[in-house]
N, C-alpha and C positions, 0 to 999 in steps of 0.2 A: 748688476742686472742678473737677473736666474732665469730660468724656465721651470716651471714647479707643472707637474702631470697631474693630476686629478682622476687618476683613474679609479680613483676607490669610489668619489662622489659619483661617476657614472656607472659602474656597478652598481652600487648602491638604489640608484634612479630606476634601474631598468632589474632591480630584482634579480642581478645575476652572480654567481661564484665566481674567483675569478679563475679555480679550475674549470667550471664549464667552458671560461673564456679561451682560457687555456687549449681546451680541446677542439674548439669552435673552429682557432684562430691556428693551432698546432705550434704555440710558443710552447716552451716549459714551465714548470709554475717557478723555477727560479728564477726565469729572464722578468717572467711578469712582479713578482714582486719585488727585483728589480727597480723597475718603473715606476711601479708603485710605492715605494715608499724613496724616492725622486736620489737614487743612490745610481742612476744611469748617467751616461757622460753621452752617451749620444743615440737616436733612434736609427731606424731604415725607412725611407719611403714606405717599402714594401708591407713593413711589420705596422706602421700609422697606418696605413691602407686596410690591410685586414682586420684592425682594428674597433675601425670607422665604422666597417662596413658589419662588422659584425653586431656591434653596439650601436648603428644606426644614428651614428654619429660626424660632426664635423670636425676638423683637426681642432680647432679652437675651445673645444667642448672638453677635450681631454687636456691641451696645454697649455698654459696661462703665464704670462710673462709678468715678471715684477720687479722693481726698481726699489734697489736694497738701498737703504742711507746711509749705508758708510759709502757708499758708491758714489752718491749724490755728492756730496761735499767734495770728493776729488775728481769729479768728472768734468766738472762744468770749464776748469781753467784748459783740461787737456784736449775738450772739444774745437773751446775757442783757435787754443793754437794750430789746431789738426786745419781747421776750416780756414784759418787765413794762411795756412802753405801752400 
């Protein structure tokens, strides 16, 4: 399982740099491409917040959750066990 960020397809959408976002939002342009190119290990409320707000967007809009298949194959037995302890 991942989180993969999509912040480029929202830039993209809305027309915008992602230095202007940068400056919008007062990340750096290294944290945001960071993000952007899903090389981040974790967000802040704060920073998805001004984000959002500035892209006029929902958290969901920017980060997409996906179910890797190597994951799938070795999940399923360790669920089962988790759930019947």
């Amino acid at each position: 399982m991942t989180i993969r960020v999509k912040l480029d397809q929202v830039l993209l959408d809305r027309r915008m740099s992602l230095t202007e976002l940068g400056d919008r939002v007062g990340i750096t342009l290294a944290n945001l491409s960071i993000l952007k190119t899903g090389k981040a290990k974790a967000i802040r409320f704060s920073t998805l917040e001004a984000l959002c707000r500035e892209l006029g967007c929902q958290p969901g809009d920017i980060l997409i959750w996906e179910d890797e298949e190597d994951e799938l194959s070795g999940s399923d037995d360790e669920g089962q066990r988790t759930a019947a302890e």
